[in-house]
Each structure stands twice: as structure tokens, then as C-alpha cells.
Phi, psi and omega in degrees: 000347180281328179298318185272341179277317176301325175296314170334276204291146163303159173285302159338302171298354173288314208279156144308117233057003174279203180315307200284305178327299203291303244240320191290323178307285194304332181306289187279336174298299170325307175285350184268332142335244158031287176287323175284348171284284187340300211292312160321329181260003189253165179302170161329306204269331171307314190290318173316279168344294189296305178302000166265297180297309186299331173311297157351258191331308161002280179289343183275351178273299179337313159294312162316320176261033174036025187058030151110359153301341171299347176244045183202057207277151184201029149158195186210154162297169155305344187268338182108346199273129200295175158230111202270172179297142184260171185305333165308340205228336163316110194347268235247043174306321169301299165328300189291319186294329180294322186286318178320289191317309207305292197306337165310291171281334162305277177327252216336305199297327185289306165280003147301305169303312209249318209241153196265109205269325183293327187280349145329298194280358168241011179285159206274127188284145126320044190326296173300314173301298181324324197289333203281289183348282188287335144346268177356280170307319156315316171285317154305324159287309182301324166287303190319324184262012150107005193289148170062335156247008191097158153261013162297333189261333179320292187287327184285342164289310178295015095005254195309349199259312167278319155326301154328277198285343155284306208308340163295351211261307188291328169311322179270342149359294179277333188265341153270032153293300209306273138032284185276340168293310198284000000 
């Protein structure tokens, strides 16, 4: 459905701070929400798992909001899509890569510690959702460079396309919640 909706949708809902950009932000906050309700109710190797997913979730809205340059807008295109300050010049470029690492190694650290990475990697897969997923991601790459639709229409697939694959990330969760329960 995404492809004939790109020819569809204004380019505008698209943009940054805009519609889609705001509702993929609101998506990963709720589910990084979610998994920390999950993780309060749950056992030990469970709560970890959940405490893990919400970290997830965090950092892709965090990267959705370009890591806080999206409140540091310094002009717009001819088309209206604002334009922000870049990482280089951005204040508080040092902070953040610091919260990156911190937050890096924590996921590192927890799976290692808390979660059974072999039995994950030989374990029964969520084939539909993965499949949907890298779908996705694909179709977000092939609209970002602009192929076979242009790039007006492009950027509005990689949009709607990176939504798609958040809205999979809490299906495959639950099903290695289900997993680990199990």
C-alpha cells in the first residue's frame, strides 16, 4: 500500500517535525513505554529483556528526532522541508555520542549478562514480521535514493515505509517475550 499512497500523500507530512516524522516519535515512545510497564511485571531474565527493548525503542525515536537537531531548524528548502543545523555544528554533539556509547554498552551489557543470545540465534524466528520488516526497510531505502519513483515520492515511501517497520519491532518483542517465557 505504500507505493501507490506515496504517489498519494503531499510530500509535507513527510518532512521533518512533521506528521509522519511526529507519529513514528509517538510509536517508539509508547512501545519503549510499554516494554517498562512489561519489564515492572515481570521475572528477572524477563524484566531485563523488556529493559533492553525499551532502550531500543528510546534510541530509534531519539534518532527520529536526529538527536535533538530537529528543535534547531536554521532555514527550509524551496519545497517548505525545513533545514537544521548540522552535526558538526551542533551544541551538544559530544553529549550525545556520550549517551550513545553509555546506551551501547548497556544493550551490550544486558545481553550478555541477562539474555541467552545463543538460544535466540537458534530459536524458532518470527518469519512474518521479520519478512514485513526488511521489506520495509528496503522499500525505505529504495524510496530514500529515489529509485524507480523519483525523489518526491521517494522520500515520502521511505516515510511511510520506516513507520512499517516500527510498527513490527513490538510484534517481534512479544514473540520473543512469548520465547523467553517459555
Amino acid at each position: 500500500m505504500s507505493i501507490p499512497l506515496a504517489f498519494v500523500v503531499p510530500p509535507e507530512i513527510t518532512f521533518e517535525n512533521h506528521l509522519v516524522e511526529n507519529l513514528q516519535v509517538v510509536i517508539l515512545i509508547l512501545f519503549a513505554a510499554a516494554n517498562l510497564k512489561l519489564a515492572r511485571a515481570s521475572k528477572l531474565q524477563l524484566k531485563w529483556y523488556h529493559v533492553f527493548c525499551a532502550m531500543l525503542f528510546f534510541l530509534f525515536a531519539l534518532r527520529e528526532l536526529s538527536w535533538g537537531r530537529v528543535f534547531f531548524q536554521i532555514g527550509a528548502e524551496p519545497s517548505g522541508e525545513p533545514i537544521f543545523i548540522s552535526m558538526a555544528n551542533y551544541p551538544y554533539r559530544v553529549p550525545v555520542y556520550i549517551f550513545l556509547a553509555i546506551c551501547i554498552s548497556a544493550l551490550i551489557f544486558i545481553l550478555a549478562k541477562f539474555l541467552p543470545v545463543k538460544k535466540f540465534l537458534f530459536a524458532k524466528k518470527p518469519i512474518g514480521a521479520l519478512a514485513v520488516m526488511f521489506g520495509a526497510i528496503l522499500a525505505a531505502y529504495v524510496g530514500e535514493h529515489g529509485y524507480f519513483i523519483g525523489k518526491e515520492c521517494g522520500e515520502v515511501l521511505e516515510e511511510l515505509e520506516e513507520t512499517v517497520a516500527y510498527l513490527m519491532l513490538p510484534k517481534i518483542c512479544l514473540f520473543y517475550r512469548e520465547f523467553l517465557k517459555g
